[in-house]
C-alpha positions as CSV (number, residue, x, y, z in Angstrom):
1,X,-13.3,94.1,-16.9
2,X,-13.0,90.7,-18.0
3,X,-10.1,89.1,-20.1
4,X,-12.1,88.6,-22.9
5,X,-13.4,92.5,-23.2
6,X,-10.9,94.3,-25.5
7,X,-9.6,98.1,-24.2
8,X,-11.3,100.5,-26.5
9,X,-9.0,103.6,-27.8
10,X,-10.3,106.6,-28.1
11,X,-8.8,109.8,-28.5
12,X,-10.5,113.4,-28.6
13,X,-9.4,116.7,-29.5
14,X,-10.9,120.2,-29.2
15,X,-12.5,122.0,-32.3
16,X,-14.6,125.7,-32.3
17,X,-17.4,125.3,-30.0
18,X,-17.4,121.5,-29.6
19,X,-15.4,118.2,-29.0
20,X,-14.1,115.7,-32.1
21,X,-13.7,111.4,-30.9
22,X,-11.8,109.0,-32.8
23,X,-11.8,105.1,-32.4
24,X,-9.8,102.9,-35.2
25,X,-12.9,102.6,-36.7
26,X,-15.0,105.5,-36.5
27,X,-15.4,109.3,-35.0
28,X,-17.7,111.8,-33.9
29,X,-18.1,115.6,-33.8
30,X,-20.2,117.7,-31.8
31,X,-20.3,121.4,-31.7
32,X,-23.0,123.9,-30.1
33,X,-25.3,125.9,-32.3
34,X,-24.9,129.6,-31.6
35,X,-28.8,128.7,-30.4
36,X,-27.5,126.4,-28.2
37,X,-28.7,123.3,-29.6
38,X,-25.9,120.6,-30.3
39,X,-25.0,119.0,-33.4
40,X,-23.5,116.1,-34.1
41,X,-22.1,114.0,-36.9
42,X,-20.2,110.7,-37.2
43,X,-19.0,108.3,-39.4
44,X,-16.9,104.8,-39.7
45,X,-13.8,104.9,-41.0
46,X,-12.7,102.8,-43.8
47,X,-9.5,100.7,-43.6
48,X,-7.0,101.7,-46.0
49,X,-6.5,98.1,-47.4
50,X,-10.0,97.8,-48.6
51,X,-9.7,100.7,-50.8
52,X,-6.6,99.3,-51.6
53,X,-6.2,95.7,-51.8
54,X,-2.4,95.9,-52.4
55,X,-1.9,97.3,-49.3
56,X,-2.7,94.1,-47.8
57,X,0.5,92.5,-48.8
58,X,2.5,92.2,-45.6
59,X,5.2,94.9,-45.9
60,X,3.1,97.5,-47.3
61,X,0.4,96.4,-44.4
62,X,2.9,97.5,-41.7
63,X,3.8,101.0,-43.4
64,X,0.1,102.2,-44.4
65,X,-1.1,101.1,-40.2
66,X,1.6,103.2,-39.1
67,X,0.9,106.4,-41.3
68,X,-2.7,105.3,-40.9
69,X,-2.1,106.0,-37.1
C-alpha cells in the first residue's frame, strides 16, 4: 500500500441470519432468506454537522465525533 492510500475502517457485527459493515461513511446488511437467497441493503451515513450546522463550531465538533463514534 502506498503512502498516499488511506487505511479504510470497517467494523462488522453479527445480526439474525446475516452480517452488518460500518465505514465512517456508510454500512451494509446482509441477511439470508429462509429460501436461501441473500438480501442486502445499504446506505451512507450522514455527518452530524450537516444536519446541524452548529455542530461545526470547533468545541462542539470534538464532542458530537466522539459520541458520533
Amino acid at each position: 500500500m502506498s503512502a498516499s492510500e488511506k487505511d479504510l475502517i470497517v467494523g462488522g457485527q453479527a445480526v439474525i441470519e446475516g452480517v452488518m459493515m460500518r465505514t465512517p461513511n456508510a454500512y451494509a446488511i446482509a441477511v439470508r432468506r429462509p429460501d436461501g437467497t441473500i438480501a442486502y441493503t445499504g446506505a451512507k451515513l450522514p455527518k452530524w454537522s450537516d444536519k446541524y450546522p452548529l455542530l461545526k463550531l470547533p468545541v462542539l465538533r470534538g464532542a458530537a465525533v466522539l459520541v458520533q463514534s
